[in-house]
Structure formats: structure tokens, C-alpha cells
N, C-alpha and C positions, 0 to 999 in steps of 0.2 A: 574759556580763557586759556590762554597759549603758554605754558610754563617755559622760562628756559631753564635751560641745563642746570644753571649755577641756583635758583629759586628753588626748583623740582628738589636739589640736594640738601636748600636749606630747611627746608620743608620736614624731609627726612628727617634729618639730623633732630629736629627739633619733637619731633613726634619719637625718637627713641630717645630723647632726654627727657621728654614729660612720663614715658613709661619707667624711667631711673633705670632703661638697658647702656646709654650711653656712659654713665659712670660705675656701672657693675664690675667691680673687682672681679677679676678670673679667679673662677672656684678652685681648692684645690680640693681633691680628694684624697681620703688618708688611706697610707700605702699601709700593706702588711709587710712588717719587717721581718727578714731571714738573719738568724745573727751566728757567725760562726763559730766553732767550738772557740774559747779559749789556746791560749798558746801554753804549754808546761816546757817543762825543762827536759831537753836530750829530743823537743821535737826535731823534724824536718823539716827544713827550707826551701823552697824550690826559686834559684835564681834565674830568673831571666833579662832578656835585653827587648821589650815590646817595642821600645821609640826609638832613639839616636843609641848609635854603636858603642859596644865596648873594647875596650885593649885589656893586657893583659894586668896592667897595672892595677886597672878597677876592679877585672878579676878576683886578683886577690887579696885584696882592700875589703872588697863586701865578704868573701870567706872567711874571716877576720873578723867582721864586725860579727858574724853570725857564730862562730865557734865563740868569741870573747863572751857572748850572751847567754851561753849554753847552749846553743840549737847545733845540729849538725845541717850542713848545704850540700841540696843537690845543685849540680851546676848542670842548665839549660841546655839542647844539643847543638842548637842551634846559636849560640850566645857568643861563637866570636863572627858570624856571617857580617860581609857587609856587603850592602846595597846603595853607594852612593852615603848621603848623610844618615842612612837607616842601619839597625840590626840586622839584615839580612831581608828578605824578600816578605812581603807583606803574608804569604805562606806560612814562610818560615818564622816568624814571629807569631803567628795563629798556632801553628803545631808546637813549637815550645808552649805556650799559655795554655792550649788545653790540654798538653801533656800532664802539665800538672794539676790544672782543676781532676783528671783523669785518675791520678794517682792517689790512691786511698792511702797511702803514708805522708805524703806531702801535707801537711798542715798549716803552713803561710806560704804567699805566692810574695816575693820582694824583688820588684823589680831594678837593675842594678842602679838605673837614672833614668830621666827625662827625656830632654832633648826634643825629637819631633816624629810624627810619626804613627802614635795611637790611634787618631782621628782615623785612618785607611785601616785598622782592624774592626769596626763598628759595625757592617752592616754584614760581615761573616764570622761573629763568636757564635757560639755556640751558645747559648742563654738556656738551654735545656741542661744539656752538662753541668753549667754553672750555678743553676736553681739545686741539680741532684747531686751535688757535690759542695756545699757551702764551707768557702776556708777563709781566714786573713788575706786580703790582698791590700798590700802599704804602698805609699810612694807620692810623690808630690810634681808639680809641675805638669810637664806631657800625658802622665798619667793619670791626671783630671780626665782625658775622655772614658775612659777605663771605668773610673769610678761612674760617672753622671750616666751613661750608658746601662753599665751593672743594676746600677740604684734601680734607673724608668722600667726597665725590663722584666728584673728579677725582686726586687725588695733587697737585696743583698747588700747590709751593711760593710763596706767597704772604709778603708784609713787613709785622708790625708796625712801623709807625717814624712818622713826621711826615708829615702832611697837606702836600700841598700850599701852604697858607696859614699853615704854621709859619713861624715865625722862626728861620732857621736860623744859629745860633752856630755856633764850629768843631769843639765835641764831637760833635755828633748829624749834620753834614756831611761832616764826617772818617769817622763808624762808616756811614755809609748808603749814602758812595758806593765805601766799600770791601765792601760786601758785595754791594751789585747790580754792581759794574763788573767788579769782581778777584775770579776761582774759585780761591781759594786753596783747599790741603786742611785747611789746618787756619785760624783766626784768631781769637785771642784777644783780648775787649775787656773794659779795666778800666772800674770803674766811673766815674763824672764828679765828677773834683776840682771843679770849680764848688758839686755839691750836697752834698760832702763841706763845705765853706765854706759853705754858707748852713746847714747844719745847728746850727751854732755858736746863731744865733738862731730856727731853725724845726728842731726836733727831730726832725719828721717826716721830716726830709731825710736822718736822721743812718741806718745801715747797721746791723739789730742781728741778729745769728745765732742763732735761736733752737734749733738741731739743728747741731751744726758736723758737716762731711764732704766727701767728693767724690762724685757722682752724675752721671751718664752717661744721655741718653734723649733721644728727638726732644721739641723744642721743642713746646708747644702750650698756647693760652689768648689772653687779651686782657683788655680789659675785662670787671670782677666781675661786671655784670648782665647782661650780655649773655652772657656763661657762662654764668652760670645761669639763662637765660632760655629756651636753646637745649635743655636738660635735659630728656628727654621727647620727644624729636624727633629725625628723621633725621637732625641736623649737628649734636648735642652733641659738646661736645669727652668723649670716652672720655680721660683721661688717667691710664689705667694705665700704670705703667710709663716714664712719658712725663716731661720739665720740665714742671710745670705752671706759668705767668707767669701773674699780676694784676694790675691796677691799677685806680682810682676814682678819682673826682673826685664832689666837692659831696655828696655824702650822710650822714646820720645814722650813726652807728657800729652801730645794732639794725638798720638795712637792710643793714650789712655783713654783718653774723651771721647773717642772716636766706637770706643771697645764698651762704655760705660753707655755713652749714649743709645749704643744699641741695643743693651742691657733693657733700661729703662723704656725705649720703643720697644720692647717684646712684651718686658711683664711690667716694670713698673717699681722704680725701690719705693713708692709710696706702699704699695700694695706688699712687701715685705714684713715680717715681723720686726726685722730689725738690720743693719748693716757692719757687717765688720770691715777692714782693710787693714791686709797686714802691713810687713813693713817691707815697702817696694824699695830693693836695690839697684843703684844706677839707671833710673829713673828720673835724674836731674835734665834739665834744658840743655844742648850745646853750649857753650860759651861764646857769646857773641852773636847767638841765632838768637832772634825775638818768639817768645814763647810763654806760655802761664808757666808757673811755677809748677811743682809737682803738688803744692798743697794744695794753692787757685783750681787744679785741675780735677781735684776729687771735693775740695767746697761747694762749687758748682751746680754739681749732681745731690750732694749730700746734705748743706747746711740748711735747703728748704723744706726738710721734710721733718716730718712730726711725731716718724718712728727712730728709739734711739741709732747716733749712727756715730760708729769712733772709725781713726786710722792710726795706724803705728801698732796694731797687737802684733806679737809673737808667731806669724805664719809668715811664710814667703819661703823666699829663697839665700836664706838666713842660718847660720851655725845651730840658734838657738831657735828654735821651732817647736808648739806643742802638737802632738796626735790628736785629728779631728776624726770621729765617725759619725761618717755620712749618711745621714738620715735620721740618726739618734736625735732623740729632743734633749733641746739643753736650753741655758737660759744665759742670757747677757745682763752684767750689770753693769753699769759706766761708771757708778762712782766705787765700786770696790774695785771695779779692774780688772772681773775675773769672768771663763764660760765656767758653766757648771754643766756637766752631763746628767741628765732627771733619771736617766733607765741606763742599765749594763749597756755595754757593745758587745758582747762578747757571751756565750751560754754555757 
């Protein structure tokens, strides 16, 4: 008998669904975690610029943030170069980064912002240096590839949390320097009353549950496009099994979809331990352009599944932001509102 193409494939298909390989969940395997020393008071900060460019204003804005904290700042050599929308030349922001994984007084690496840009230092860090040299590296946004990269590679517990150049309020200073200073075993951070109140007039701010539960998994994710950017590549976040965080800023709601769908054609948010979404700034539809909502846009993806899944926490690109480390096990609850970190981040 003469198969065609389309038979011969249902065929297939069918014969790895009776063997239960067609719905097998991607395994994950458990990584050994590197966790860096603690931060104390009168450390060293090593600033640099890895993504989009600095001026001098943020200069001295992040030297500030860092002296008000107690730490003293080295400032990067390379950290006014520019290249176009970059920090200087994709060299030049390699050589600043492993200058400091490099430097045995340097204790946190703070990079000054985001921007664009990380992604083109990935397949020339140095992962040996940064295995033999384990320290804080913080920062949020662009420096999602940073982290997701660091994690696949090395184990290296790495911090989503505020850039250098943030503005630091007492929520997002209170949760950052309890998680790099204090290795506590367990600690628990509610979400930020501040964004619970602006939710009143910015919606997006407001906490909605769209799967209520408790869920248990090592931390991982960052920012929406740089997730999924990394998809395909030796440092995608695998979040099986895992917390998966998100958050955006400035984009179209169909580039959300677009960013989330692919997410899901990689690994799968069924196959997640559980889903967070922070709270995306200007992220609303054009006016007058026909579009989902920004909430339709992550419902979608998220209302049908069976692991808990909220949007509106406390990450993004937001005043009030808590410190996530990446790879840490922690645990989601939906009806108290809160992550809990299980283990230190910090030794």
C-alpha cells in the first residue's frame, strides 16, 4: 500500500502519542547553583554601561545611588563610549564586564540601565572568568540577556531588580538590599502598596489572578522580548517547571502576543510551575487603532491554563519594583499576594 505524505505523518504522529512521547513535558534538569558572596557595607561597585549609552547625568545619579547605600563605585572605562544607540563598541562593553568580574575588590557588577544591546555580548563573555569569580550582578530590562545567559552557563545566581540609575523609593531598597546583604532561608516579599494605590487611576497597576494557587519552582525570565528573543539559542530561558516572571514596557499589545506566543511554541506555559506578569508600562493599544486590550492580550495565553497565573505584580519597568534571583526557588501564592524566596541568594 502506497502512503501519502499527509497519512505516512498521521501515522507518525499517532504512533508517538500512543508511546506518550508526543505530550512529554521537556525535562528540566536541576542546575547547581553558584551564589555570590553577600554585599556588606563600604563594598565596591563596579558601574558599568553593557546595553544603551550613558551621559553624564546618569553618571552621577548611579554614584549617588551607590555612595547613599554605603558601597563605594568604581566607574567602568569604558562607560561614556558610544556606538550608535550602544555603550561603546560590543569590545568595549565586554572589556568593561570582565574587568570587573576580573577585579577581586569589586563585589557587585550594577549596570547603569538597559536599553539595547546585551544580546551581541553573549556568544564572547567569558563564562570561565565568571564561574571563577562569582559576584552580584543587578539590573533589569536589557539586562535580562545577562542574566538568562549567566544562569545556562554558569549556575550563577544573578538579580533582576533596579539599574543603577533607578530611583530608589523605600520599597524596591528595602526588598534589594535584603536579598543581596541577608542569606536568609526563607523571605517573603509582598507586593508594593504604592502600586496597589496608583492602580486606583492606572489599572494596569491593579493585581489580577487569572489561575488562583500556590506553586513552588526556581525563579526565571525578565523581560518579554528578550525572552523571547533568546528562544532558539544556547541561553533561552527553558522554564519548565520553573516561576516564569515578565514584564514590558512601551509596546504594542500584538508585539505582546507575538513575544508570548512564542514563548509558549518553545516551552509551553502549561509546562511552567507557575506564571507571573509584572506590571507593563505603556503597553496600552493606540487610540483609535483596533487592537486587544492589553489584558485580552495576556488572558489569552494565560486564563487557560491550570497552573497558577497572575498579572500586575511589582516587576517591570516601574518606580516600585522587588529584587528577583534568578534561579533561586521560591514559591507563588495568589491569594496572599506574595513570592517567597525558599533558599538565600546570596553566601
Amino acid at each position: 500500500m502506497t502512503l501519502s505524505r499527509r497519512s505516512f505523518g498521521a501515522l507518525v504522529a499517532a504512533g508517538f502519542s500512543a508511546s506518550g512521547l508526543a505530550a512529554a513535558a521537556p525535562q528540566r534538569s536541576p542546575k547547581r547553583l553558584i551564589k555570590p558572596p553577600r554585599l556588606r557595607p563600604g563594598d565596591l561597585v563596579g558601574l558599568i554601561a553593557p546595553g544603551g549609552f550613558a551621559d553624564d547625568r546618569l553618571i552621577e545619579k548611579a554614584v549617588q545611588n551607590i555612595e547613599a547605600l554605603g558601597m563605594r563605585a568604581k566607574v567602568g572605562t569604558y562607560i561614556k563610549a558610544v556606538h550608535g544607540n550602544y555603550a561603546g563598541s560590543s569590545q568595549q562593553r565586554l572589556a568593561d564586564l570582565h574587568a570587573m568580574f576580573a577585579d577581586p575588590e569589586v563585589k557587585m557588577i550594577w549596570p547603569i540601565r538597559g536599553g539595547s544591546g546585551c544580546i551581541s555580548l553573549l556568544s564572547k563573555l567569558d563564562y570561565g572568568l565568571i564561574r571563577r569569580n562569582p559576584k552580584i550582578l543587578l539590573g533589569y530590562s536589557d539586562i535580562t540577556a545577562l542574566h538568562l545567559a549567566i544562569y545556562n552557563r554558569t549556575g550563577l545566581v544573578t538579580f533582576h531588580g533596579p539599574v543603577a540609575s533607578s530611583t530608589l523609593a523605600d520599597y524596591p531598597r528595602e526588598h534589594m538590599m535584603a536579598v543581596l546583604t541577608d542569606p536568609r532561608p526563607s523571605y517573603t516579599i509582598p507586593m508594593a502598596p504604592e502600586n496597589a494605590l496608583k492602580a486606583h487611576t492606572a489599572p494596569h497597576f491593579g493585581i489580577r489572578t487569572l489561575t488562583a494557587g500556590v506553586a513552588t519552582g526556581p525563579l526565571l525570565g525578565g523581560n518579554l522580548s528578550i525572552v523571547a528573543a533568546l528562544c532558539g539559542t544556547p541561553y533561552a530561558a527553558d522554564f519548565s517547571k520553573a516561576l516564569l516572571f515578565l514584564e514590558e514596557v512601551d509596546e504594542a499589545p500584538y508585539r505582546l502576543d507575538r513575544w508570548m506566543t512564542q514563548l509558549d511554541l518553545s516551552f509551553g506555559f502549561a509546562n511552567a510551575a507557575g506564571v507571573m506578569v509584572g506590571i507593563c508600562e505603556d503597553c496600552a493599544p493606540q487610540e483609535g487603532r483596533r487592537s486587544l486590550s492589553l489584558d485580552e492580550t495576556f488572558d489569552q495565553h494565560l486564563k487557560p491554563l491550570t497552573v497558577p497565573a497572575v498579572t500586575g505584580y511589582s516587576i517591570g519597568h516601574i518606580r516600585h519594583q522587588f529584587t528577583i534571583p534568578v534561579g533561586v526557588r521560591g514559591r507563588l501564592d495568589t491569594e496572599a499576594q506574595t513570592v517567597t524566596l525558599l533558599e538565600p541568594a546570596v553566601s
